[in-house]
C-alpha positions as CSV (number, residue, x, y, z in Angstrom):
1,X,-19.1,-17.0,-43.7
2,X,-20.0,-17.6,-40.2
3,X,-17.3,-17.9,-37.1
4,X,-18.0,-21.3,-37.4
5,X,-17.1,-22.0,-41.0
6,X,-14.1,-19.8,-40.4
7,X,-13.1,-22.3,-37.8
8,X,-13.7,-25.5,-39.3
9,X,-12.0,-24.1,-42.7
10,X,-8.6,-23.2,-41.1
11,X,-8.6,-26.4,-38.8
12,X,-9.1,-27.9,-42.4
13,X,-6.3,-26.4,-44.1
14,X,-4.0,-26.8,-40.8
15,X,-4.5,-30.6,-40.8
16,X,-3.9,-31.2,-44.6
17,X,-1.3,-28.8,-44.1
18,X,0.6,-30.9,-40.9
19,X,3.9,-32.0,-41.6
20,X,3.8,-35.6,-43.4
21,X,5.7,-37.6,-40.6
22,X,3.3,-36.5,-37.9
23,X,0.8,-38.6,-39.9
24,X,2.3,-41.2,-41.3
25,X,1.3,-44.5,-40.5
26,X,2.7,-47.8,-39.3
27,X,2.3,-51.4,-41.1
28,X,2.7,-53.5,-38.2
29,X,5.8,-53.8,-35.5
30,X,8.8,-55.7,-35.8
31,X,8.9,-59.7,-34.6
32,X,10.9,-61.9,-32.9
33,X,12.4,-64.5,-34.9
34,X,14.7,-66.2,-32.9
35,X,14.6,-66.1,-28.9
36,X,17.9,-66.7,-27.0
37,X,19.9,-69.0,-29.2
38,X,23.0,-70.2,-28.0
39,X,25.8,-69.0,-30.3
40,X,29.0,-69.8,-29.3
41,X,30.3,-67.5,-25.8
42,X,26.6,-65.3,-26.7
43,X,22.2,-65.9,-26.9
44,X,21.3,-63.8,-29.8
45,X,18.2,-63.0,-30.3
46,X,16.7,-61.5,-33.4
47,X,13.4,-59.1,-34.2
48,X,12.4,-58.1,-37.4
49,X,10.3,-56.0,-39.9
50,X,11.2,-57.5,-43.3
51,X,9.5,-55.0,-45.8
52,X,11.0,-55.8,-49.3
53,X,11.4,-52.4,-51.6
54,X,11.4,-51.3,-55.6
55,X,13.3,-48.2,-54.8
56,X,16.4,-49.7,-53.4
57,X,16.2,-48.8,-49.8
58,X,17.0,-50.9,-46.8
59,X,13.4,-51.9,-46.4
60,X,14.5,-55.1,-44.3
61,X,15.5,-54.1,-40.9
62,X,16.7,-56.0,-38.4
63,X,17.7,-56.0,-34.5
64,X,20.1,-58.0,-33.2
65,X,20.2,-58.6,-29.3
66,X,22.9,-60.0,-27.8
67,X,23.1,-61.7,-24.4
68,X,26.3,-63.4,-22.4
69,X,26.3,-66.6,-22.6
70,X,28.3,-66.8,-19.4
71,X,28.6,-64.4,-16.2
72,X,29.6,-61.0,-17.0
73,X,28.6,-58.3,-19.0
74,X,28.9,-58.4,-23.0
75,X,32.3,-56.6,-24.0
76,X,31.7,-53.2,-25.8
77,X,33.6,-53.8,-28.6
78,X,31.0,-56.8,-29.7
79,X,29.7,-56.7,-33.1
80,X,27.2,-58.0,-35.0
81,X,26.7,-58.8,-38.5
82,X,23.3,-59.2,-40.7
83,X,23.3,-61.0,-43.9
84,X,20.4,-62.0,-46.3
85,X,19.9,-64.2,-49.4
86,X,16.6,-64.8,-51.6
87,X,16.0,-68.6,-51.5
88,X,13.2,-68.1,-54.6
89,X,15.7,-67.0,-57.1
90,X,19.2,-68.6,-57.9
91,X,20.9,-71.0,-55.4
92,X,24.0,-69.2,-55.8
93,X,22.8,-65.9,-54.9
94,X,25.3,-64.0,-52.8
95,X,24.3,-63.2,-49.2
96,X,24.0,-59.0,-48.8
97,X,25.4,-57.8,-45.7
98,X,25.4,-55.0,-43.3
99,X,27.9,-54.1,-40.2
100,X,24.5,-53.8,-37.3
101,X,25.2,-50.4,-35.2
102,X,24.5,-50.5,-31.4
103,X,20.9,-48.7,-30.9
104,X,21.6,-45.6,-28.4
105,X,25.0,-46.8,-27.8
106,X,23.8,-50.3,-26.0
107,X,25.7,-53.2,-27.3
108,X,23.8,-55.7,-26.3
109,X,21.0,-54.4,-28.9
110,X,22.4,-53.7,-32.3
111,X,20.2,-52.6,-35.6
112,X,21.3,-52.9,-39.5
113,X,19.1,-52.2,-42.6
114,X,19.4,-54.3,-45.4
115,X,17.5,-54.4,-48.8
116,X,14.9,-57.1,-49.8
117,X,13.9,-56.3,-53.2
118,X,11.1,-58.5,-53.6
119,X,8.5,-60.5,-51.6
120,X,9.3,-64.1,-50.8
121,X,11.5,-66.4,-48.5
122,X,14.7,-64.9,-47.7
123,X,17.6,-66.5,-45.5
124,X,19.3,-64.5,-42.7
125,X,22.5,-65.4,-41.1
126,X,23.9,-63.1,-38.2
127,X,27.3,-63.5,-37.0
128,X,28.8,-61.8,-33.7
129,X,32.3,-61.4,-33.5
130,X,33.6,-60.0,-30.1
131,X,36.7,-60.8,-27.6
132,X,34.8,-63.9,-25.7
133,X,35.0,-65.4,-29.8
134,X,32.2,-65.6,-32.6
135,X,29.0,-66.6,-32.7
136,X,26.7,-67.1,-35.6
137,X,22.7,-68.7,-36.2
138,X,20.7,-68.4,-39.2
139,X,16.9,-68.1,-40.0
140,X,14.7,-67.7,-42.7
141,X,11.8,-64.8,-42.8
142,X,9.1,-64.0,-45.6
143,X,9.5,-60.2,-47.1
144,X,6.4,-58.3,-47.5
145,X,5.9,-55.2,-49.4
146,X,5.0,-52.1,-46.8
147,X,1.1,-51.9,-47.5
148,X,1.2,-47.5,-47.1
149,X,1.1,-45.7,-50.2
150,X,4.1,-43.1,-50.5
151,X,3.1,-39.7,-49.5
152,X,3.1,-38.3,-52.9
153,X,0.5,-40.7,-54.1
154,X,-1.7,-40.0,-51.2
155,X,-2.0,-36.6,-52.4
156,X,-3.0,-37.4,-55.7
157,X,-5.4,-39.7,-54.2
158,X,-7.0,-36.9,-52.6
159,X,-7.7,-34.9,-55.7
160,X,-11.5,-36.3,-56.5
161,X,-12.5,-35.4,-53.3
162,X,-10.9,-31.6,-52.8
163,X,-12.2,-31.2,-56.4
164,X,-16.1,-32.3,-55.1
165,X,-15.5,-30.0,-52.2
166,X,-14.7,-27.5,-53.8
167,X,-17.1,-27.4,-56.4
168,X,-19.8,-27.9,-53.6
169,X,-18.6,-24.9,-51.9
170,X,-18.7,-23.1,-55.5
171,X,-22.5,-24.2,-56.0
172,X,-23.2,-22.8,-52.3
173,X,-21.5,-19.5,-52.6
174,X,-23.2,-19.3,-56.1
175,X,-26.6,-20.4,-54.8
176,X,-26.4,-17.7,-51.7
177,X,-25.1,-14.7,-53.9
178,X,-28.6,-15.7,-56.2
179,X,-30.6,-15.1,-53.4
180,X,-28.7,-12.4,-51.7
181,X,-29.2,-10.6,-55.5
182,X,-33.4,-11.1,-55.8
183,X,-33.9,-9.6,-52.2
């Protein structure tokens, strides 16, 4: 093997080698929904990536941000709160909810995963509670399925072509030791 090969062998290996989160990909970014709604003492605004999921994970995330409605700054010990419902399955469907965490300790934008276990129409209701009173709006948003494959699956989709590589590199090394052995 030349310097060369060498090279682009182990650059090769080190990429399919890289750790799987340095290379994952991205379906799309989250969305606003709703832009400064009055609700009650606050504005809410909410942003979105509603991915539904078959393995149970909250696949349906949501950010809450919360502005005064009034002069002053929004009381730390504000709180939101992120609910969803199917609307394409039964109307008495329970809404699912999650307490939303403030994002880096900021208040004013709070996050909460929720699962969305299939693809359709789903309500959303957000509440605020907080010591200027409560606040609530609700929405509606469409669940998609994330489009990536999972890692593992990605692999095995990579079989057929390792295999025709390395087959290929079989018939060269096999064709170059032929010729090396009638000189």
């Amino acid at each position: 093997m030349t310097r060369r090969t060498t090279r682009v062998w182990a650059l090769a290996l080190a990429l399919a080698a890289a750790e799987p989160a340095a290379v994952s990909a991205h379906s799309g970014p989250p969305y606003a929904v709703v832009t400064q709604q009055a609700a009650g003492p606050y504005r809410l605004s909410l942003w979105t990536d509603p991915d539904s999921t078959d393995d149970r994970t909250p696949g349906g995330q949501f950010w809450v941000v919360i502005e005064p409605g009034r002069d002053g700054a929004v009381p730390p010990a504000t709180r939101a709160r992120v609910a969803v419902r199917p609307l394409d399955r039964h109307r008495d469907a329970p809404f699912v909810e999650a307490q939303a965490e403030p994002v880096n300790g900021d208040v004013t934008r709070q996050y909460a995963g929720l699962v969305m276990d299939h693809e359709g129409p789903f309500a959303v209701r957000v509440i605020v509670e907080g010591p200027w009173g409560d606040g609530a709006m609700g929405t509606r948003v469409q669940a998609t399925y994330d489009l990536r494959p999972p890692l593992p699956l990605l692999g095995v989709y990579m079989l057929p072509f390792l295999a025709v590589g390395f087959l290929w590199t079989a018939r060269l090394l096999r064709r170059r030791r032929a010729r090396k052995s009638r000189a």
